[in-house]
N, C-alpha and C positions, 0 to 999 in steps of 0.2 A: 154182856160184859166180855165174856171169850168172844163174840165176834169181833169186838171192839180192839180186842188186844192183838187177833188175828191179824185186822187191816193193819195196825201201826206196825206189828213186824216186819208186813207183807212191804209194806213202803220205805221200812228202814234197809229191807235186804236189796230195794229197787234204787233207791237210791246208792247204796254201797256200788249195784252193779255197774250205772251210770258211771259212777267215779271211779273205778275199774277201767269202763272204756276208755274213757279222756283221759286216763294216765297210758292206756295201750299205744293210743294213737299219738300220744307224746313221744314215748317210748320210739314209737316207730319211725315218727319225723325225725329225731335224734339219729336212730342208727341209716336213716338215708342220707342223711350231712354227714359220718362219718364215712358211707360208700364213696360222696363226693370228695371229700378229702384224702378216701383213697388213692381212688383217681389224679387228683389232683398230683398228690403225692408221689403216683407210681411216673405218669408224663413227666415235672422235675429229674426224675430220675434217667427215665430214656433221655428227654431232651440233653442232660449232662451227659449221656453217654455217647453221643451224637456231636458232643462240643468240640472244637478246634481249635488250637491255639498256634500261634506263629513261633515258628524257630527257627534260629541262625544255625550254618553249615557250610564248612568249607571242605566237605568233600562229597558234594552231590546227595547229600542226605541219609550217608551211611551213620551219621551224627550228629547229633543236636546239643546245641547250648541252647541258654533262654534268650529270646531280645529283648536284651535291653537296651537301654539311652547309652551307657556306656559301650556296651559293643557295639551300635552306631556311628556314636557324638563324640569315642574319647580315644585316642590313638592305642591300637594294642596289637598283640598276633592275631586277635580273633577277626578283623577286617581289615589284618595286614598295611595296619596305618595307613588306610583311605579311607575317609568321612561319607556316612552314608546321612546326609542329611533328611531331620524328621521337619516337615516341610507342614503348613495348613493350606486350607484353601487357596488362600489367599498369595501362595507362594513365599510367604515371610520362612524364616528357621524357629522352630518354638525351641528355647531355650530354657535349662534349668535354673535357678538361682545363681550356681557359680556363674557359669557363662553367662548370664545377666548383667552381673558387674561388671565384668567386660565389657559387653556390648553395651551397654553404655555409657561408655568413653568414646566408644566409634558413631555409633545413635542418640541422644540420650532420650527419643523420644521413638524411637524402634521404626525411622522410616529408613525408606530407600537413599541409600545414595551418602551412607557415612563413611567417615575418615578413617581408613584403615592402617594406612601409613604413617602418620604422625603418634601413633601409640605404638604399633607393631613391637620396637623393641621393647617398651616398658612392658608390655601385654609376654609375650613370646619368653624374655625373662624370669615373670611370675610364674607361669605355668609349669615351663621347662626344668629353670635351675639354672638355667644357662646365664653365665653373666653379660651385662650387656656389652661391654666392651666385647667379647667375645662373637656377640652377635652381630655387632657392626662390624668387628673385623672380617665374617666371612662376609657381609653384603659386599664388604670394599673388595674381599679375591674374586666374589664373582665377576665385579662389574671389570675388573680385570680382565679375567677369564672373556667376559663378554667384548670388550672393545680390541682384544688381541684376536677374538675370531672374527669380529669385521675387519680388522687391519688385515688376516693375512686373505680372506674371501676380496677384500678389495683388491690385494697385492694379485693374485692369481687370476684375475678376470685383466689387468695390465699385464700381466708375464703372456697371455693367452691372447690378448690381441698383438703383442710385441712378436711374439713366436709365429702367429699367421703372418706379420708380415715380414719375419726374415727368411722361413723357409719356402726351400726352393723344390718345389712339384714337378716331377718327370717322368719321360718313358722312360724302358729300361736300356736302351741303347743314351739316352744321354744322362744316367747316374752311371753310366759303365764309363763315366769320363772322370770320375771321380776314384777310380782305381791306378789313374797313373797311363803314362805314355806308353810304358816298355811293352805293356801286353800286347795295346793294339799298333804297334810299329809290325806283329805278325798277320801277313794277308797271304791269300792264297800263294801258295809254289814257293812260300819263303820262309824263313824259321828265323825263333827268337834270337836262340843260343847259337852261334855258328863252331862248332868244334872243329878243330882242323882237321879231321876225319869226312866231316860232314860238308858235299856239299851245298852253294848255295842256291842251286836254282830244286832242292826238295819240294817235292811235292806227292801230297797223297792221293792215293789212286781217285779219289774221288774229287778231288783240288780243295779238302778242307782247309783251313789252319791247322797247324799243328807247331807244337812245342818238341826238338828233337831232345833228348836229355841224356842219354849217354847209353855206353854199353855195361855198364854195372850196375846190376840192381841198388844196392845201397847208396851209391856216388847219386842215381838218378832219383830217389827218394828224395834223398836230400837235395837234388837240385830243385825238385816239384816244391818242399818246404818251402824253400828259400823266394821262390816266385808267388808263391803265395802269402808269405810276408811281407811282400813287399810290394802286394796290391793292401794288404791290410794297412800297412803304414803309410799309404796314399791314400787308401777313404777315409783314416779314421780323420783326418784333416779335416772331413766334411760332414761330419756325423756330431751328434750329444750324445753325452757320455752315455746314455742308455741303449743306442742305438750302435753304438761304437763298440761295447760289450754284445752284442747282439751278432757284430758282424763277425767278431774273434772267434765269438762260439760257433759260427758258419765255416769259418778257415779251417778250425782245427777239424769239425767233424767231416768235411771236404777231403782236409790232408789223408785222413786217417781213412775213410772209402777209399782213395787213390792210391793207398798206398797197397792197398787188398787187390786192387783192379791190376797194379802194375805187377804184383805177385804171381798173376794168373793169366799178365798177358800173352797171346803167340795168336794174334790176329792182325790183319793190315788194317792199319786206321783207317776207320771212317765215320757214316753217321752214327752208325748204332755201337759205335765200338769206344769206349772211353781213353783206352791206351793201348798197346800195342807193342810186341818186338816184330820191327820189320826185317822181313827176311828177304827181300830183292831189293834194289836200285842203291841209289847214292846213299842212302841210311840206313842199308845190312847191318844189322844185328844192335841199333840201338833201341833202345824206348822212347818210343813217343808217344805224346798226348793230345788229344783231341782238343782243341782251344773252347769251340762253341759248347760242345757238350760238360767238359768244367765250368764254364762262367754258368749254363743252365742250370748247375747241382747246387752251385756256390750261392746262387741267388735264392733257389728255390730253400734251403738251410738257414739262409739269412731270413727270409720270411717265419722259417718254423720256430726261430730263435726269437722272434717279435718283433724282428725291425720295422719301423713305419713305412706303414705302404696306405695306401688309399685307391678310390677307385675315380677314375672318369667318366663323364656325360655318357659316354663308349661301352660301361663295365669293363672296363682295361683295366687291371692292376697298375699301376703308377709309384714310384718311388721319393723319398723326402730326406733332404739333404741341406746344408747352408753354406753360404760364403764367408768362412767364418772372419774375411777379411773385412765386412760390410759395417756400417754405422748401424745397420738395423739389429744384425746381430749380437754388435755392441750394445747398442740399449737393452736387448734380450738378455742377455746374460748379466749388466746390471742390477738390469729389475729383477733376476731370478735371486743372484744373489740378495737382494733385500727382502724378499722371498724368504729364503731359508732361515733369513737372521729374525723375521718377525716371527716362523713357526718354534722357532728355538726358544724365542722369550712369550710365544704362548703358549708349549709347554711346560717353560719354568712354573706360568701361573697358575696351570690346572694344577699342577704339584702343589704347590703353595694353597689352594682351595681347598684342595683334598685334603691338608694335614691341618686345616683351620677347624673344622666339626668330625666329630665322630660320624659313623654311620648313622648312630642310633639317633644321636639328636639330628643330624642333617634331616631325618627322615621323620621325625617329631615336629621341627620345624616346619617343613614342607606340610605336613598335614596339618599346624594348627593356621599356615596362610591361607591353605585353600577354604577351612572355615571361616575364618573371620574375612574372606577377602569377597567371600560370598555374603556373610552377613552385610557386610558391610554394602554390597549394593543389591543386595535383595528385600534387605530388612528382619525384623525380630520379634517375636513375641514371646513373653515367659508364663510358663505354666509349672508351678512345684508339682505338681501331680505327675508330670511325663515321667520322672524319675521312676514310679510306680510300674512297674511290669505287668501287671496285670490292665493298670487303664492305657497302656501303652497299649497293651495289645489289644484290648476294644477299640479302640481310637484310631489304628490301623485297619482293623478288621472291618472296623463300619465308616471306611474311608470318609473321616474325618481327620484324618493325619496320612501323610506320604510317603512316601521315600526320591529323592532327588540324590543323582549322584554327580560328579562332574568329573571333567573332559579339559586336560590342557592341550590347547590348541591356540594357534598362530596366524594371524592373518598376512594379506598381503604384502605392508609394509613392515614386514617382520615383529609386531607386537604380539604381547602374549596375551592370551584371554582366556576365560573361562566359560565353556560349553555347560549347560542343564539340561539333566536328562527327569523329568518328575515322573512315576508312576505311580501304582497301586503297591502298595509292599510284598502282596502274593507273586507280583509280577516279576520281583527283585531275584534273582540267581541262586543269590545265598541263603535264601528266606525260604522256607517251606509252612505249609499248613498241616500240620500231623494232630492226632488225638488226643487230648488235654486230658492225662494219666492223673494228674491232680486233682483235676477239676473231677472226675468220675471218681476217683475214691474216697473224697472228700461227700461227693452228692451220693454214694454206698453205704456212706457210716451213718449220714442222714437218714437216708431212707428205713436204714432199717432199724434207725430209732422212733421215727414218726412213725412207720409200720407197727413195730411193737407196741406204743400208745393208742393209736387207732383199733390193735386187737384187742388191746385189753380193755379201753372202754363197751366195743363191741360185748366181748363177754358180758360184761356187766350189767349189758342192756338185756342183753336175752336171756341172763339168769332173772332178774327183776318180772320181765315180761314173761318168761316162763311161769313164774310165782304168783305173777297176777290171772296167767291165764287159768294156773289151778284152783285160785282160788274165787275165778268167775265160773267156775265150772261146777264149784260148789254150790255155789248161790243160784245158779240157773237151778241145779237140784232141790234146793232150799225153799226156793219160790214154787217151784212146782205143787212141792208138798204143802206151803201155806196156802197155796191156790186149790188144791183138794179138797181140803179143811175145808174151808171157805165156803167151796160148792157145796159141801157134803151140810152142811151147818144153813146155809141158805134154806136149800131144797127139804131139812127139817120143820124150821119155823115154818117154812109157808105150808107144809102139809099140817101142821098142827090148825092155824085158820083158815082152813080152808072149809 
């Protein structure tokens, strides 16, 4: 009977043990799925820490705002009211809901190639605030604006072939015809002025021309003025007024040298000598002035002054004059005149342009054409999501969304068009990739909430499994001692029959 009872414990405590192990190794498989969750847990967290998000910046990235559709798609300071269009594959504009409505009035079915013009004002008015009439009033000063700058670029390309062909191209010996008889009536051994002092067969030691002008410095100043007005008042006949201005500012700065050179004369004229008091032959003790070397100064000042000159097959300086007695000149100066009267009444209309829109809406306006003027031949897709910043910025990041900007630009026959530039958004100027502060604090507070759940299951396991394991430790002892008995109680009976 005690053996009997012995084995049944013996198998209750073996069995107790069994069911010890299987709950150990439960135990155990539990706390390696909490390792992996660790794991799992802790990677979540670096990868967040590792994360990027897109930011707009208008100053090279000492600053970030977030990107949005708005600071893209909706005119502001933050893109300086130019449209950064968010573009798909496919090159279409994804559009939020608002802009939806819109868009289709221009699409109604989001293809290429709608009517942007026949809605503009109604569209351009919602948006803005701007009334329409307001709005058509400035389309009407532009195209003002626009058909007075072809009237006056046409008027100027006739003024410019009328003007080639009434002026007249020369050397400098035949636009010095253009100063009048009296100078050159002076040749060698003879003089202008004949004073009765002075006789006429004068001549400088070298046989230049020369101009005698008296024996008083002041009286001869003023005779030099008075000859030199009175070449001015014989070219300006053959000059435009800008060139005629040009020649005045030559005389005067001429006079006013000559009048220094005659202050300082007491040389005999000749080549290198501008004026002179002569002190031997028939012209003792008057001033006199070198002709050649005057007309030299006078022309060379009239060039520094601007007057037209041009060059020859030769590189000769050459000079430019008209007769302004001529029929060609007459049609020149016609046409110039309707010239001036066209640039008059296309400045009134930029005036008038300018006082039709404010800066701010001109500048509103302007950026909601270049949008819908794009939608309208690129096409549309709507997505309410894009509005979301964060799928925004996956949707960019995993270039499944764009960035397209555009480019006004003018082709040959002077129309206007719109240039597309599409890239990667990382690619965009304004756009940076920086460290997503959110996204990491956000995956911080996580972490070390699922860390602290993960610890404390932990505990819980190894307190448990601790508990089992003392109390398998007991039973390995327990068995032991019924396993003694046993032997001992065995090894009795059988010595008894033996």
């Amino acid at each position: 009977m005690g053996m009997a009872a012995s084995q049944v414990s013996l198998l209750q405590l073996t069995s107790r043990k069994n069911a010890i192990g299987n709950q150990l190794q439960d135990l155990s498989m539990q706390k390696m799925s909490l390792s992996r969750d660790m794991q799992r847990v802790t990677r979540n967290y670096q990868n967040a820490l590792n994360s990027k998000t897109l930011k707009w910046s208008n100053n090279g990235g000492a600053s970030y705002v977030d990107l949005s559709y708005a600071n893209l798609m909706q005119p502001s300071s933050t893109n300086q009211n130019v449209p950064y269009l968010i573009t798909d594959c496919n090159d279409k504009i994804v559009l939020d809901s608002k802009y939806q409505d819109y868009a289709e009035m221009i699409s109604p079915n989001g293809k290429a190639g709608g009517d942007w013009a026949s809605v503009r004002t109604e569209v351009l008015s919602s948006l803005t605030g701007i009334s329409a009439d307001k709005i058509d009033g400035a389309v009407a000063a532009e195209d003002a604006v626009s058909t007075g700058a072809d009237e006056v670029n046409s008027l100027m390309e006739e003024v410019d072939q009328l003007q080639a062909a009434a002026v007249i191209t020369g050397t400098e010996t035949e636009f010095l015809g253009c100063f009048g008889s009296s100078w050159q009536s002076v040749s060698k051994a003879t003089t202008l002025y004949n004073a009765s002092t002075v006789q006429n067969d004068y001549k400088a030691a070298n046989g230049e021309r020369c101009w005698v002008l008296g024996t008083d410095l002041s009286s001869s100043k003023s005779q030099l003025a008075s000859m030199i007005d009175q070449m001015y008042s014989s070219a300006s006949a053959y000059l435009s007024d800008e060139d005629a201005a040009a020649f005045k500012e030559a005389c005067e700065t001429t006079k006013s040298n000559y009048n220094t050179y005659l202050e300082t004369s007491g040389e005999q004229c000749g080549d290198t000598c501008q004026t002179s008091k002569d002190t031997s032959g028939a012209a003792s003790g008057h001033y006199v002035v070198n002709i050649n070397l005057l007309i030299t100064e006078l022309l060379r000042n009239y060039r520094d002054a601007g007057g037209t000159t041009d060059t020859n097959s030769l590189g000769n300086t050459v000079y430019c004059w008209y007769d302004k007695g001529s029929a060609e000149y007459q049609a020149y100066t016609e046409k110039s005149a309707e010239l001036e009267a066209a640039k008059e009444e296309y400045s009134t209309s930029v005036d008038t342009n300018n006082q039709v829109l404010t800066a701010e809406e001109e500048s509103a306006i302007n950026f909601y054409d270049q949008l819908f003027s794009a939608i309208a031949e690129k096409g549309w897709v709507a997505n309410d999501q894009v509005s979301d910043n964060e799928y925004l910025n996956n949707m960019l990041q995993n270039n499944q969304y764009f960035i397209t900007t555009l480019t006004e630009s003018t082709n040959e026959d002077g129309e206007e068009y719109l240039e597309y530039s599409t890239d990667l958004a990382s690619n965009c100027e304004n756009i940076f990739s920086v460290n997503d502060t959110d996204a990491q604090n956000e995956a911080q507070v996580q972490w070390e909430y699922e860390k602290s759940v993960i610890s404390e299951k932990e505990a819980r396991i190894d307190t448990r499994m601790e508990n089992l394991q003392t109390e398998q430790s007991a039973i390995n002892e327990m068995i032991k001692g019924r396993e003694t008995v046993r032997d001992d109680n065995t090894e009795r009976y059988l010595g008894i029959f033996a």
